[in-house]
N, C-alpha and C positions, 0 to 999 in steps of 0.2 A: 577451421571456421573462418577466422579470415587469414587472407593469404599475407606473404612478403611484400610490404609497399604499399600495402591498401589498409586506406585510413580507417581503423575502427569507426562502426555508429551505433550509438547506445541511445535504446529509446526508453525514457521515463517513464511511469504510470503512475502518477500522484492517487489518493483519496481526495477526492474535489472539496478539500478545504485547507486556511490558507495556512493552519497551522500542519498540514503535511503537503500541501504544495510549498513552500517558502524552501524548508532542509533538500528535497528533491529539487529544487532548482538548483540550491546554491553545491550542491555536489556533481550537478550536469553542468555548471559554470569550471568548477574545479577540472573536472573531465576535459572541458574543451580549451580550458586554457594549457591541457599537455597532448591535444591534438586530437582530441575525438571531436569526431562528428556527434555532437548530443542532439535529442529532439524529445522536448516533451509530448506528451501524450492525452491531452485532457479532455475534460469532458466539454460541450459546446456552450455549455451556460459558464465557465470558468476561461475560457480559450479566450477570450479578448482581455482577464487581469494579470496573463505574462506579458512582461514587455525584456527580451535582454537580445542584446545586439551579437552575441555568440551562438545563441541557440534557437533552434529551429522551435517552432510549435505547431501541434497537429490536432484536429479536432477527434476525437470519437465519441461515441454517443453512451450515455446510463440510461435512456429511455426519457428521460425529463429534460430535453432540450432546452425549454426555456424557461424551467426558472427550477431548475435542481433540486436542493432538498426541500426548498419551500414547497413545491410542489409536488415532492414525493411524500414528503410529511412526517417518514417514519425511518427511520435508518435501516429493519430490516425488508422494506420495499428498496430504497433506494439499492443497496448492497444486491439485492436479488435481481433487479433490474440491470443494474449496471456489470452484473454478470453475465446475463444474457447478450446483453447488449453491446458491451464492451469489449464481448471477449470479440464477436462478431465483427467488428467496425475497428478493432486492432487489428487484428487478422487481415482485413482487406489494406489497412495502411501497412503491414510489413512483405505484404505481395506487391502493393503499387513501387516500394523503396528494392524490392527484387530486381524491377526490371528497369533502375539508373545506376548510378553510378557510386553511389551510397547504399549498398545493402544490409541491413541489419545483422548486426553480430551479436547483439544482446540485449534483452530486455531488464530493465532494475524498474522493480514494479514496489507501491508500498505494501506492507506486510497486511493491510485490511483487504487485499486484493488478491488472494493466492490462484485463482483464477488465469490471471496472468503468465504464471508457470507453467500453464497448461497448453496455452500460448503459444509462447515459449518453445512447448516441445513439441507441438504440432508442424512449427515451420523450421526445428532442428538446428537452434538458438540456444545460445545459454538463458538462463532466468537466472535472476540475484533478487529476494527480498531486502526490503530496504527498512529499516524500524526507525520511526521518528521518535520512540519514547527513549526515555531516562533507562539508563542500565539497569536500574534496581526496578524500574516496570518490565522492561525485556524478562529478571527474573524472576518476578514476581507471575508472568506468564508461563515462563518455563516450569514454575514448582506447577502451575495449575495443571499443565500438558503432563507433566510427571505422577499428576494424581495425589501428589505430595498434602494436596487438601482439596476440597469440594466447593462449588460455587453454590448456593451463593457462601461468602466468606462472610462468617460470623465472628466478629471482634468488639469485646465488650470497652468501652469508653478509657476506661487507664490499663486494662490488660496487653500488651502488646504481640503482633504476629511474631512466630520467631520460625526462621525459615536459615537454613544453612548457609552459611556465607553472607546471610546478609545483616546487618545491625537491627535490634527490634523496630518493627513497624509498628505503627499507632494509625488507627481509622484516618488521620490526613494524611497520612504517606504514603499510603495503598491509592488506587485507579478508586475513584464513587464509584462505578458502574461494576464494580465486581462485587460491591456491599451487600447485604440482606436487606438494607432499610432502601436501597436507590440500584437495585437491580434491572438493569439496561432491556429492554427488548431487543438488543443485538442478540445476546444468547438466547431470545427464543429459536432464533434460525437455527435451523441443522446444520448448515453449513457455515457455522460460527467461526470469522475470518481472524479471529485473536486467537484462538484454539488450532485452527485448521494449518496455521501460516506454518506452521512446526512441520508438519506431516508432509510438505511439498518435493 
C-alpha cells in the first residue's frame, strides 16, 4: 500500500459534529506529528470550524451544504444523505490526491459512517473505524450487535442492566437513544450506523 520512503496520508471522516469532530482531529494531530500526511475530510457546512496548522482539510458534501443538520432536521435524512453523498465526493477527493504526490493510504472514518469502508475498498485503501464513545458504550453496542438483548432496552428505574464484563448499568449509564421511553429515529434506518459499524 504504501511503498519505502513515501510519507503515509490518512484522510479522516468525522460525524459533522463537534463532539466527533474534536477526538478525530486530535488523533490526525497525533498522526502528523509522527509524520503523516493527515487530511480531514468534512462536510462544507463544518469545513470552515477546523483550524490546525499540521493538517490538511477537505470539503465533501452530505447533501446539506449550507446549513447541515439544521436543515436536514432528522439524523436519519441526514445519515442517508450523507451517504449518498459523501460516499460520492470522497471518492472523487481520494482520485484527485491519486494523481499528486500524497496518495491516500487510508481512510479512519467515525464508526456512524460505515459507509466509508466501502470507500475505502473501492479505491483499495485500508479503512479504520474510529469510536468516539466511552468503552463501556463501545460495549454496550457490541452486547446489542451480539443480540445479547433487544432494542429498544427496557430498564426499570433501580433495576440494573447486567451485561458481562461490565459493572451493573442503571438508565443514566446507558446511551438515551437506545431506551424504550427516548428511542432515537437513527434505528429506524435499515441501515443503522451503530449496529452496522460491527459488520464492516
Amino acid at each position: 500500500m504504501v511503498g519505502k520512503g513515501i510519507e503515509p496520508h490518512v484522510i479522516f471522516v468525522p460525524y459533522p459534529s463537534q463532539g466527533h469532530i474534536n477526538p478525530l482531529l486530535q488523533f490526525a494531530k497525533r498522526l502528523a506529528s509522527k509524520g503523516v500526511k493527515a487530511t480531514i475530510a468534512t462536510t462544507k457546512y463544518t469545513v470552515n470550524s477546523i483550524h490546525s496548522p499540521n493538517i490538511s482539510v477537505e470539503p465533501i458534501s452530505d447533501g446539506f451544504d449550507e446549513g447541515g443538520f439544521s436543515q436536514a432536521q432528522k439524523a436519519d435524512i441526514l445519515l442517508k444523505s450523507f451517504e449518498e453523498n459523501g460516499s460520492r465526493t470522497l471518492s472523487q477527493l481520494i482520485t484527485n490526491y491519486k494523481n499528486s504526490t500524497h496518495s491516500v493510504s487510508c481512510i479512519v472514518y467515525d464508526s456512524f459512517l460505515p459507509w466509508a469502508f466501502d470507500v475505502a475498498k473501492k479505491h483499495g485503501i485500508y479503512g479504520a473505524a474510529f469510536f468516539t464513545n466511552s468503552a463501556t458504550v463501545c460495549a454496550v453496542f457490541a452486547h446489542i450487535h451480539q443480540s445479547t438483548f433487544s432494542l429498544p432496552v427496557k430498564i426499570e428505574e433501580n433495576e440494573p442492566l447486567l451485561l458481562p464484563g461490565l459493572p451493573c448499568l442503571y438508565p443514566l449509564d446507558v446511551p438515551g437513544f437506545i431506551m424504550a421511553s427516548k428511542i432515537s429515529c437513527l434505528f429506524s434506518h435499515e441501515n443503522e450506523p451503530i449496529l452496522q459499524c460491527g459488520k464492516s
